[in-house]
C-alpha positions in Angstrom: 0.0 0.0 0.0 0.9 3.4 -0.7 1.5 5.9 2.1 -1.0 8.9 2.2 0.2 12.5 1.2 0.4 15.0 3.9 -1.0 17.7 2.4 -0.5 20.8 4.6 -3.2 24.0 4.6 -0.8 26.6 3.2 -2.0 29.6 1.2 -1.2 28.3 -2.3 -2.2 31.6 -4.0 -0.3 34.1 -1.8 2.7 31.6 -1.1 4.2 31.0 2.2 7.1 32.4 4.3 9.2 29.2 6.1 12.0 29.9 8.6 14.3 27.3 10.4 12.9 26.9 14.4 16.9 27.0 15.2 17.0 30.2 13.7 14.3 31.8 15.6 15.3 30.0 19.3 18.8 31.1 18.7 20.5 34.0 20.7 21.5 36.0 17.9 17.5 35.9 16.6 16.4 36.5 20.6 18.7 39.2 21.1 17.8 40.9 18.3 15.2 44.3 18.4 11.2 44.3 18.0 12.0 46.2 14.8 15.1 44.1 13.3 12.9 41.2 13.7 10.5 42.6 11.6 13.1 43.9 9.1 14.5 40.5 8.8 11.0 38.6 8.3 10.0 41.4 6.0 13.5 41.0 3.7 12.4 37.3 4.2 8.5 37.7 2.5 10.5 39.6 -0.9 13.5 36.4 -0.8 13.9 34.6 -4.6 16.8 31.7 -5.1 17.5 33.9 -8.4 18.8 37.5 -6.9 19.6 39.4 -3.7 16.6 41.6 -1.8 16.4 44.8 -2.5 15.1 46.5 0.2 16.6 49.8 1.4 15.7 52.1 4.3 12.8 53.7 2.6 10.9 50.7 2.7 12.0 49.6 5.7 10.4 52.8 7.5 7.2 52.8 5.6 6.5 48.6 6.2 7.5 48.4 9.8 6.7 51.8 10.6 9.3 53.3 12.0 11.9 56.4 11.9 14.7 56.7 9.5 17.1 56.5 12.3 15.2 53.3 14.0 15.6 51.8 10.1 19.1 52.3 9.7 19.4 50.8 13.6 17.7 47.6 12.1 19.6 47.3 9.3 22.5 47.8 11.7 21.4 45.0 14.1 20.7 42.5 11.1 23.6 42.4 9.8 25.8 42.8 12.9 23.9 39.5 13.9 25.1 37.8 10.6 21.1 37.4 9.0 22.2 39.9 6.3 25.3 41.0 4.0 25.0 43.7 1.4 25.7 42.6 -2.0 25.4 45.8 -3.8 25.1 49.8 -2.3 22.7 52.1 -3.2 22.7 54.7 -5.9 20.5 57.4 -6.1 20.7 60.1 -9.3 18.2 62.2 -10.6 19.2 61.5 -14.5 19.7 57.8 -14.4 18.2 55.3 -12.7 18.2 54.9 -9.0 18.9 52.0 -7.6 17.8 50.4 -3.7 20.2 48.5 -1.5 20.5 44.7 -2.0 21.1 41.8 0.7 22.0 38.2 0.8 19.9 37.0 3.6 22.7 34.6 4.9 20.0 31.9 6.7 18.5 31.2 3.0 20.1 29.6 -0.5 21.5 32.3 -2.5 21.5 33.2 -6.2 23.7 30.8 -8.5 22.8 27.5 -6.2 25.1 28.5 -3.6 24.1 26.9 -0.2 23.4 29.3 2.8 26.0 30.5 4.7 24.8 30.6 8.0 26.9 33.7 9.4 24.4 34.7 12.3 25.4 30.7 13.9 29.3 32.2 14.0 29.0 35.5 15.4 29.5 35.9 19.0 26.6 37.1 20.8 26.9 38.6 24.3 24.7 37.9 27.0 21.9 39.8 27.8 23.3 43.7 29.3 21.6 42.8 32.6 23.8 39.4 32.6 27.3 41.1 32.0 29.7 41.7 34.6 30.9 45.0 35.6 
């Protein structure tokens, strides 16, 4: 006999978001702000195998909400932690095309079938400021 097909309830027309439970019981995912957490599951929703995220500061303040400087802390915090490295900078001009920020999200395949990397597991994360000696 043939063994039944789990199929699962997931959303097939919007698609669904998947993230490791290592990842989010680790320190570096714990430790991490109310609004980097949200940064990194919103880079997460815009993720293809095929090419970086592109997702800048901007966007970041408008989706979470937030203020520029709370962004840019986010961003800060992300990849700090290892979750993100910037593949490419941002170029803004008035004649040409502009151009936003793009990340590797380091927990996730990347373009050209390269396996993920896995930085946040390697970085050293402190203790908690109210565990630290002084």
């Amino acid at each position: 006999m043939g063994s039944k097909k789990n199929v699962l309830p997931f959303d097939k027309a919007g698609g669904t978001v998947v993230i490791q439970r290592r990842l989010l019981k680790s320190a570096a995912y714990l430790g991490l702000s109310a609004q980097a957490k949200a940064l990194l599951h919103l880079m997460h929703v815009y993720w293809t195998p095929n090419r970086p995220v592109g997702f800048g500061v901007r966007e970041a303040e408008q989706s979470i909400p937030c203020s520029r400087k709370v962004a840019m802390r986010a961003f800060k915090e992300l990849y700090e932690a290892g979750f993100i490295v910037l593949v490419d900078e941002s170029l803004f001009c008035s004649r040409t095309q502009s151009k936003t920020r793009t990340w590797r999200l380091t927990w996730l395949p990347c373009w050209r079938n390269r396996p993920p990397t896995n930085d946040w597991e390697m970085v050293r994360h402190d203790p908690e400021p109210n565990q630290r000696k002084a």
